[in-house]
N, C-alpha and C positions, 0 to 999 in steps of 0.2 A: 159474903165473899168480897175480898178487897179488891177494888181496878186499879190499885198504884200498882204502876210499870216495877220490875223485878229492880231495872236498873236505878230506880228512885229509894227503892227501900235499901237496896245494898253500899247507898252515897256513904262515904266513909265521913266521920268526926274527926278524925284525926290522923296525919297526915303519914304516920308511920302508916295507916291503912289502904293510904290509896296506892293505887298501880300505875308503873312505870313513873317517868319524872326525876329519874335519880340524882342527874345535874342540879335540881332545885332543891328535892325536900331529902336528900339522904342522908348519912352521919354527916354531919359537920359542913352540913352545904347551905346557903343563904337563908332559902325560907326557913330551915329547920333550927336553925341557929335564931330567928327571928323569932318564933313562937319560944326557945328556949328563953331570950333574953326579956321575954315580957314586952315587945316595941313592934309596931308596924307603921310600918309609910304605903301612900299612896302607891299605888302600884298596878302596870297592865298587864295581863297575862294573855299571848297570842297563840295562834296556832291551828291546826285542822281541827275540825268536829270530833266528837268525844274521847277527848283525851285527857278531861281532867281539870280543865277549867275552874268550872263552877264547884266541883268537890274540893279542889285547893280552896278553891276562897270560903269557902262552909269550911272544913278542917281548922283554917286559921283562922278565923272568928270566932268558932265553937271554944278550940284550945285556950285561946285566951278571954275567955268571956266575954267576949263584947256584943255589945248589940248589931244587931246585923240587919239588912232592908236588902230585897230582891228587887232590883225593876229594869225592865228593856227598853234601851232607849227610842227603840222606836214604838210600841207596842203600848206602853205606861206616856199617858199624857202629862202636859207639863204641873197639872194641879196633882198628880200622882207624887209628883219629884216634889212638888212644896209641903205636901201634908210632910216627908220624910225632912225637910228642912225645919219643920218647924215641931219637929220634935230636936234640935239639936238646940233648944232655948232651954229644954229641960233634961237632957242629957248630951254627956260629953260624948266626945272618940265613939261615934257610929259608925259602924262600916256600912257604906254602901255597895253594895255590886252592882255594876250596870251593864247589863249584857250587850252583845252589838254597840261596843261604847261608840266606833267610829263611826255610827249613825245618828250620835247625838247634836242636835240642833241646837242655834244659838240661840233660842230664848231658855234651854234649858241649860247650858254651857254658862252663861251670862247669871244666872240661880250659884249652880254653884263653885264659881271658882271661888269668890269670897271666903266660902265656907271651906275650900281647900286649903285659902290661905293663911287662915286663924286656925286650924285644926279641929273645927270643930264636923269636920267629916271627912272618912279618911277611904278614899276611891279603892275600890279595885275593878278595874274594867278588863272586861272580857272581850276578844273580838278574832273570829278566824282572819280578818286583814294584816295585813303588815302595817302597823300603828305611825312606822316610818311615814309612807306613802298615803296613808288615809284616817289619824287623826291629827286634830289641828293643836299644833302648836302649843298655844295656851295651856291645852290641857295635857299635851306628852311632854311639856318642862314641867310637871310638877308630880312625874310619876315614875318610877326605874321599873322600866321595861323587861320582862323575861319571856323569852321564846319557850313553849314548848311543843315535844316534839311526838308526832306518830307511835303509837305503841308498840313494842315487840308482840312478833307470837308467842314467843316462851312467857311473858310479863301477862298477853292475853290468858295463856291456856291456864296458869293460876288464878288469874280472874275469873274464868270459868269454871273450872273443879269449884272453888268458894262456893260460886252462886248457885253449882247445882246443890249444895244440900241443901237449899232453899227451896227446893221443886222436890216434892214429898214423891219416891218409888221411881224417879228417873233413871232411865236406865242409859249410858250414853259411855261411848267408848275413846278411848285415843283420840283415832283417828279422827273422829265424829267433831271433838273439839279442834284438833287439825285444821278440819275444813272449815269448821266456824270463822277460827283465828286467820284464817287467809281471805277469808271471803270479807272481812269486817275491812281489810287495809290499814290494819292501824287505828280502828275505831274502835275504843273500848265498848263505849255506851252501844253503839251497831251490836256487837258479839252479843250481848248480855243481850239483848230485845230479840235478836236471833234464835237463843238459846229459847227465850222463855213463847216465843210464839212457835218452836218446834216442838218444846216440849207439851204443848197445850192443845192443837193440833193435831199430834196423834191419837190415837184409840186406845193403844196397850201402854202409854208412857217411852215409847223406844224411841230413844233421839239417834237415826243412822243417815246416812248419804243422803238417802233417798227423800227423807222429810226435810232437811234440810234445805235442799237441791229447790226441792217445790215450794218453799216460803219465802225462802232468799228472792227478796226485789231488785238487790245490788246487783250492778252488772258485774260481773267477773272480773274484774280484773287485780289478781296477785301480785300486789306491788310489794310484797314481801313474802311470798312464798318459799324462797331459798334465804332467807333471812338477809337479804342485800337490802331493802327495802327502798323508801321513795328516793332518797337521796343518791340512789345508785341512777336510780332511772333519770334521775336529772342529770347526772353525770352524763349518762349512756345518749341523753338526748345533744347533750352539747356536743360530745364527739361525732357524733354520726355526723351534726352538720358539718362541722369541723372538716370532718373526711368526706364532704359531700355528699353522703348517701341520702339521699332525699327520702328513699323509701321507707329507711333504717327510723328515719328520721320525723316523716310524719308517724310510724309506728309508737314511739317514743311519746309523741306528741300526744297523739288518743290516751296513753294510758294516762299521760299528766290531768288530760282535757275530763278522762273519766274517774279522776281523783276529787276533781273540784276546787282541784290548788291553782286559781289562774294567779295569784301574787307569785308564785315560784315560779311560774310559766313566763310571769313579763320578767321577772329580775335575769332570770337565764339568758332570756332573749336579749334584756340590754346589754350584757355582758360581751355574749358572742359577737354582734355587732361594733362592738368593739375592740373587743383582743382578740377575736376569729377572722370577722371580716377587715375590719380597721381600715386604713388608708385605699385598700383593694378599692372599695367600693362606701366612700365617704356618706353618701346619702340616705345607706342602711339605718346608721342611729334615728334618724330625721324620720324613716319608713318606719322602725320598731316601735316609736312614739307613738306615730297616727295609729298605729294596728292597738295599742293599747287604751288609747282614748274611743276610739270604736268599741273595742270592747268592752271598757266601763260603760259606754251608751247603750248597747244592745244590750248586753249579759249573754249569759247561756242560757239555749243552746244555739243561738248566733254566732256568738262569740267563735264557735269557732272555723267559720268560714275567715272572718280576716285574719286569725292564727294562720289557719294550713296556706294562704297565700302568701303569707309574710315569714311563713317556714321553709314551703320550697325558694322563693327566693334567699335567701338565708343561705339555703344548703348548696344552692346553685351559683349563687355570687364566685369571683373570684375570692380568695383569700390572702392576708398578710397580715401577719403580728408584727410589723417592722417597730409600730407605737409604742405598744406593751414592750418590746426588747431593749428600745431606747431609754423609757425611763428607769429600766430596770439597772442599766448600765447607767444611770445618771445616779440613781439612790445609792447603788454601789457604791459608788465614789463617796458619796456624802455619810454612809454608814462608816467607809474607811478611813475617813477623816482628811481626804482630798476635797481640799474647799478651796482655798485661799482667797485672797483679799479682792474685792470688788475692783475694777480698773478705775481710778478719779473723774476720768472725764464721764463715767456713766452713773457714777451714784447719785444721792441725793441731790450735794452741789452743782454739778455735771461743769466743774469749769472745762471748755474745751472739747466740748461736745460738739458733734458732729451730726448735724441733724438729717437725714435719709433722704426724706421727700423736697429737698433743696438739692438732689443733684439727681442728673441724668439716671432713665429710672430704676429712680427711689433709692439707689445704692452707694453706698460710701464704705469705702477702706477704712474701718478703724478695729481696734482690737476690745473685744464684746468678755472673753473667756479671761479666771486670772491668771497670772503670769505661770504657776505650777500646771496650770491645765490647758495652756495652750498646743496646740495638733490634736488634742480629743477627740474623736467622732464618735458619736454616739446613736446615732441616724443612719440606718443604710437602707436606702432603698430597696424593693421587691423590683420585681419584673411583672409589673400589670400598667395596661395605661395608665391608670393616674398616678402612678409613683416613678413612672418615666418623666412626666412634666415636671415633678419636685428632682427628678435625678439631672436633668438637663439644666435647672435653674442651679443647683448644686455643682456640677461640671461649670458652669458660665463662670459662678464664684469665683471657684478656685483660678480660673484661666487668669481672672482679672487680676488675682492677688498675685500670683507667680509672677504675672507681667510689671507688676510694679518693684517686687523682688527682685 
């Protein structure tokens, strides 16, 4: 009797095989066009838990023949990483995959950039982080980046019908797989491990509700149930704050918090703080930050007490977009082709410049805007304290420049 997991034996070779991902591997779409043209580059591939990862990078290695090396970067020590270095004295174009790449430390970063940069090993790292915020540098300039994303249930429940003919006399209905497909969130690899510990589990072979109900460890929650999936719900969490509903709002929150997506969770949050709360309440971004370095320190399931504090404030803050509306109407202009010429006295030369903090304070009469865009406003204050103080320095402005007109 074999103990490889269902969903190991079912790892696709090639890439027309694998499920979901159609932005990447589909007719005529990057990676599939890549394995067509015989060439790969380094490259990271991001995203939530079992979505496909690691069978993308097996697919394209297998298709194009090359040799391939499995190690994590946290898990595989650094003599693990040089036996694979030193086989590239004896063969060319290795692919390495390095799982949790953005766990990889500098003594083994410092290994192989070298070898990234002669070609004689060609990365594909793997990492549920956002490679933006949490791989270094060095090694996200020498790799193009592709997000993938959450599985459908429709993409799941053919994943599932496959695998049961793999399960000899399973009996297992629609619906059966249904609930599979919802309960996994988007997890392909979850579904499959689902399926084969339900099917194995019961007595007569029958995979129904009820077997399922009682294996499923996952907590419940349907982030794709009505095929809206996580993306909605990030949506759904930003408005609620938006609209203030605090409640609507930490609801929102739990189902992100019981996704295990906290990189969508802080991008959301920096956002809102900005184009939600913005000028209302300035110190929100400065707040969003500490809540997010807290919770790189703690993890989960810490993490999420300084969320839900740094959410109901959020929801509760005053609001204004006045920032977000300003530069909006500033880009305007510039997409319209309303520019024109820099005023002399402020550009590079600045002859005749009029320097600020040399007169009473800090304010000097001179004309900043160019001559086709002078009267613009692009700025208009909200009605909350802090946008009162920039409306009354704004009102003083103006009184001074009238008065010299």
């Amino acid at each position: 009797m074999s103990n490889e997991p269902l969903a190991n034996s079912l790892r696709p070779t090639k890439l027309k095989d694998i499920i979901g991902q159609e932005h990447l591997i589909g007719k005529d779409k990057i990676l599939s066009n890549l394995v067509k043209n015989k060439k790969l580059f380094s490259m990271i591939l991001y995203g939530p838990p079992g979505i496909g990862k690691t069978s993308i990078a097996n697919a394209i290695s297998t298709e194009l023949d090359m040799k391939v090396r499995f190690l994590n970067a946290v898990v595989n020590n650094k003599k693990d990483f040089e036996i694979v270095f030193e086989e590239t004295k004896i063969y060319d174009n290795i692919v390495l995959v390095v799982d949790e790449i953005h766990r990889l430390n500098k003594d083994k970063q410092d290994l192989l950039l070298p070898l990234l940069e002669n070609g004689k090993i060609i990365l594909i790292g793997l990492t549920t982080s956002n490679p933006y915020h949490k791989i270094k540098p060095a090694i996200r300039s020498r790799c193009q980046i592709f997000e993938l994303y959450p599985i459908s249930k429709d993409d799941i429940i053919k994943g599932l019908k496959k695998a049961s003919k793999k399960l000899e006399g399973i009996k297992i209905n629609n619906d059966s797989l249904k609930l599979i497909a919802t309960m996994s969130n988007g997890d392909y690899r979850y579904a499959i491990n689902l399926l084969e510990v339900a099917y194995y589990s019961s007595s007569d072979k029958v995979v129904n509700k009820e077997t399922i109900t009682s294996v499923n460890t996952k907590s419940s929650n349907p982030m794709d149930e009505d095929e809206t999936g996580h993306y909605d719900v990030l949506s759904a969490f930003q408005k609620s704050i938006r609209g203030s509903d605090v409640n609507a709002s930490l609801h929102y929150l739990a189902r992100l918090i019981s996704s295990g997506d906290l990189d969508s969770i802080y991008r959301r949050m920096s956002v809102i703080a900005y184009e939600d709360i913005g000028l209302a309440n300035p110190m929100m971004g400065v707040k969003v930050d500490a809540c997010i370095n807290a919770c790189e320190l703690v993890g989960l399931p810490e993490a999420k007490i300084p969320l839900a504090k740094t959410v109901i404030e959020l929801a509760l803050s005053p609001k204004s977009n006045s920032a977000d509306q300003a530069i909006e109407l500033a880009l305007k202009d510039i997409e319209n082709g309303n520019i024109g010429k820099v005023p002399p006295h402020i550009n590079a030369q600045a002859f005749g410049y009029k320097y600020p903090h040399s007169y009473p304070n800090s304010y000097v009469i001179q004309q900043y805007m160019p001559d086709e865009l002078l009267g613009r406003k692009y700025y208009k204050p909200k009605n909350n304290k802090y946008e009162l103080v920039f409306k009354q320095t704004l009102d003083n402005i103006d009184k001074i420049n009238s008065k010299e007109q």
